[in-house]
N, C-alpha and C positions, 0 to 999 in steps of 0.2 A: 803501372796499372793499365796500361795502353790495351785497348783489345778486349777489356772487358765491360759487357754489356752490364752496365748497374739494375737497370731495371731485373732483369731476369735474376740475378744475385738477390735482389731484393725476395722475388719469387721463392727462390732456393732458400732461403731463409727463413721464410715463412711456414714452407712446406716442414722442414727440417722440425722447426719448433714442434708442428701438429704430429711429429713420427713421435718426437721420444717422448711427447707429453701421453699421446695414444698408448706407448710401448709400456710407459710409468703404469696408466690406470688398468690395464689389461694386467699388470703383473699382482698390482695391489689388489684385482676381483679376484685372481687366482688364490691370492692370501688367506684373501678373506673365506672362500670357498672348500682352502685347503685341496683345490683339486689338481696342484702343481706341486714339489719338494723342491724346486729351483724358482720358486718364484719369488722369494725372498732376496736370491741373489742376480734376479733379473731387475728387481725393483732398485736393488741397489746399484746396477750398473744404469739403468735409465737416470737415475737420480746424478750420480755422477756427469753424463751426458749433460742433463740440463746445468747444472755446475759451468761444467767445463763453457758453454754456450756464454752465460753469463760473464764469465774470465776473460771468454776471448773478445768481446765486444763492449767491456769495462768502459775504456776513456769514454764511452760517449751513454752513457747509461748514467739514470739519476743516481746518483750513489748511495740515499737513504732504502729507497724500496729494493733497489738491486742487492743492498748486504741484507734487509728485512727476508727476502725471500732465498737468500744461499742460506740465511742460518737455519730457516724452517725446513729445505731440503736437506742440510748438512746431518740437523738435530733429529727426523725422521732414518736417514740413514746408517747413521753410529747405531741408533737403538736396534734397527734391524741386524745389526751385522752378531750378535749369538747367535740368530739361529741359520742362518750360514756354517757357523764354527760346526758347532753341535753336529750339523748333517755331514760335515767333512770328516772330522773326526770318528763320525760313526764306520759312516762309509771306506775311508780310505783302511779303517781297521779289519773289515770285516774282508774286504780283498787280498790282505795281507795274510790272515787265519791259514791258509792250506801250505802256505810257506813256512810257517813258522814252528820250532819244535815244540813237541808239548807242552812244555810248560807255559812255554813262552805265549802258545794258543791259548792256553786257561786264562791266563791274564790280560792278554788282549780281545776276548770273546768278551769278558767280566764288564770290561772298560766300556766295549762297545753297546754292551745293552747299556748299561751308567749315559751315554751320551745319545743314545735312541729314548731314553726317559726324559732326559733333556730336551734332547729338542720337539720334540711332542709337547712339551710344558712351553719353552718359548715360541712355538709356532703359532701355539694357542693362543699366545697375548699378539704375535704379530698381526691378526686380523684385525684386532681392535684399532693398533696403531694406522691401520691403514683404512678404517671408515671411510666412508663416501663424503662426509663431511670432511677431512682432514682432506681427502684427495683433490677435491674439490678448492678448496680454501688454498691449497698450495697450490692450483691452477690459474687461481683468482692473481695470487701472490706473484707467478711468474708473467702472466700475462698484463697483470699492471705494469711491470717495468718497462715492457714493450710501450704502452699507452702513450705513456708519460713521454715518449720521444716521436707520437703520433705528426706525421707531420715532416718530422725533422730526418726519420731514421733511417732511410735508401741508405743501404751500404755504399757511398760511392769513394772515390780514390783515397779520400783520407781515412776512413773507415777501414780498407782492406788493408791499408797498408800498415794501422794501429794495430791489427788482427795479426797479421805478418809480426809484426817484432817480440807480439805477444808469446806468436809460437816460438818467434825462436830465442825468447828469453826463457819459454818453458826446454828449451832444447839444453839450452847455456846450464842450466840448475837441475837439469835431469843427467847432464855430463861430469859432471860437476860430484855429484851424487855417487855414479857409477865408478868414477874413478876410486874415489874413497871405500866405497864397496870393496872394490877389486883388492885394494890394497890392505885393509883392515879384515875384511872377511867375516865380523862380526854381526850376529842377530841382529844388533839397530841398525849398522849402517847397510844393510841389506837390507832390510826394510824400508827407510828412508830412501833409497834408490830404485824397489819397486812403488813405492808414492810417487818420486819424482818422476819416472819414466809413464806412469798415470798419466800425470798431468800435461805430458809433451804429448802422449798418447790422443790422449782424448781433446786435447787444443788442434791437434792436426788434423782429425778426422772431422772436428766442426768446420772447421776452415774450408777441407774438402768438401762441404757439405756442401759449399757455397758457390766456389771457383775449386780451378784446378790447383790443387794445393798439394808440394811432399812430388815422391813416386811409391807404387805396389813396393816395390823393394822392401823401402824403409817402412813402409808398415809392418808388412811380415818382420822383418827384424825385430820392431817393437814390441809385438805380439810375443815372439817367441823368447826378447828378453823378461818380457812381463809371466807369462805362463812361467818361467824357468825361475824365476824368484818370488813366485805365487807358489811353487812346492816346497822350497827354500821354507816359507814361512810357515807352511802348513806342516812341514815334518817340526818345524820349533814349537807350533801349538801341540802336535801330537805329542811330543817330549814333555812340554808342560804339562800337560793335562794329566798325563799317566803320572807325574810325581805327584800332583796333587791328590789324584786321586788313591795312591799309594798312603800320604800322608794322612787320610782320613782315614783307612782303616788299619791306624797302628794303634795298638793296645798301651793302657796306661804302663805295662810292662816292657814298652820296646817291641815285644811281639807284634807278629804283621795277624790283623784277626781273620784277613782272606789275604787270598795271591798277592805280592806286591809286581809292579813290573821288573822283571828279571835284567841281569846286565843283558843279556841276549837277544832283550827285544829293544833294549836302551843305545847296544850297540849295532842293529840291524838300521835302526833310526838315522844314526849318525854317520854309517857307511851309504845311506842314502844323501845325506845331505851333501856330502864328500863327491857323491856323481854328479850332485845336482851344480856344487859349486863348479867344476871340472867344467860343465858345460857351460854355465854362466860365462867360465874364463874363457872359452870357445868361440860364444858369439860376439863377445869383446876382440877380439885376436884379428876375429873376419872382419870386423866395420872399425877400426882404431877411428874413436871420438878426441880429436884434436880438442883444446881450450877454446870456446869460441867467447869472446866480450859479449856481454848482455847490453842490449842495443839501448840510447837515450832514450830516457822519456819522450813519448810525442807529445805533440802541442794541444791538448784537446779544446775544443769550443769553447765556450764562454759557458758560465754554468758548471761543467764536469768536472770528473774530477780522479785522480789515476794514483787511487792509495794503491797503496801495493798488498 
């Protein structure tokens, strides 16, 4: 850790917290406002950030208030995350519509208003969840953890270097993940692999937030393995969704009582996710992720404490 000025890290850290806590309450006014459709999924990616902050600077963080305040942002997040679906779903169908053969447009136009009803209905409650009181209170919540190390908490050598193994135990479990992915090709473990590469994701970029942490490279890589198993997922909700909504209007006779989605928009679906995997196996092929061992526990101060 030679060469790095703690003081100023300390600075950069400080700064960092004021960006995504700022980024969180601008998204949740936007909510609340409704004068945003992606501000549901900016709040959710802020919330993440403060997460990911708290993870990487664990061992030295009290451990009652630091897990009291990831549940309250975690618990806030999940609930957001329909009306995200809802707007994907809408949207990625209604850009498909001029593609698709007749029939196949009846059913996917049908589907689309069905999830344009939805998420108008859950965007409506997402305001509530994101009250100025709630925003507030989770402000409260993350900014106590800091307090509580008032005094103590200059990121200095042992700090960076706890953060350091953090990331690269998030690296170790995010390859780890990938591999399995690759090789199964399966909905879960594709998904579990776009989590895990989350969480190496967004531990790297707080770290950079701090000192010089990673290269541009590997971000862009991440990024692109992250988006490339973000469509992966989204063509499986699409998939779902259209059976479900299929299954509600089937008649007590087995008869469909409107359109059902046809094999041709079910197999349009799934020749997407086929390019998508292709690609996925692409950016694998360009960065081969050796096994790397997840580094020992550090030693933390006296006090703390490094659940996992």
């Amino acid at each position: 850790m030679n060469g790095i000025d703690h003081d100023r890290a300390a600075a950069r850290l400080a700064t960092d917290h004021e960006r995504q806590l700022a980024r969180f309450a601008q998204a949740a006014r936007h909510l609340r406002r409704r004068s945003d459709p992606a501000a549901a999924h900016d709040a959710r990616v802020a919330l993440r950030q403060l997460e990911a902050t708290l993870d990487l600077w664990r061992a030295f963080l009290p451990r009652r208030p630091r897990r009291r305040a990831a549940r309250a942002m975690r618990r806030l997040r999940r609930a957001l995350g329909p009306v995200g679906e809802a707007r994907m779903i809408a949207s990625q169908l209604e850009l498909r519509l001029s593609s698709l053969p007749p029939t196949d447009r009846v059913v996917a136009l049908e589907l689309a208003r069905y999830a344009r009803r939805r998420f108008a209905k859950v965007a409506a409650r997402s305001g509530a969840l994101c009250a100025k009181r709630r925003v507030r209170r989770l402000r409260r919540l993350y900014e106590g953890v800091w307090r509580a190390r008032e005094g103590r908490w200059a990121p200095g050598a042992s700090w960076l270097q706890c953060a350091r193994d953090r990331v690269h135990l998030r690296r170790a479990r995010a390859g780890e993940a990938l591999c399995t992915a690759l090789a199964l090709q399966t909905d879960e473990t594709l998904h579990a692999a776009r989590l895990a590469v989350k969480r190496w994701r967004y531990a790297s970029e707080r770290l950079g937030a701090v000192v010089p942490a990673g290269d541009a490279s590997t971000r862009e890589w991440l990024k692109s393995v992250q988006d490339t198993l973000g469509r992966i997922a989204d063509l499986h909700a699409l998939r779902a969704n259209a059976l479900r909504w299929a299954e509600k209007h089937v008649a007590s006779d087995g008869a469909l009582a409107k359109p059902a989605p046809t094999a041709g928009l079910l197999e349009r679906l799934e020749a997407e996710r086929a390019g998508c995997i292709e690609e996925f196996r692409r950016l694998l092929s360009a960065r081969p992720l050796t096994p790397v061992p997840a580094p020992a526990p550090p030693s933390p101060a006296a006090g703390t404490s490094l659940d996992s």
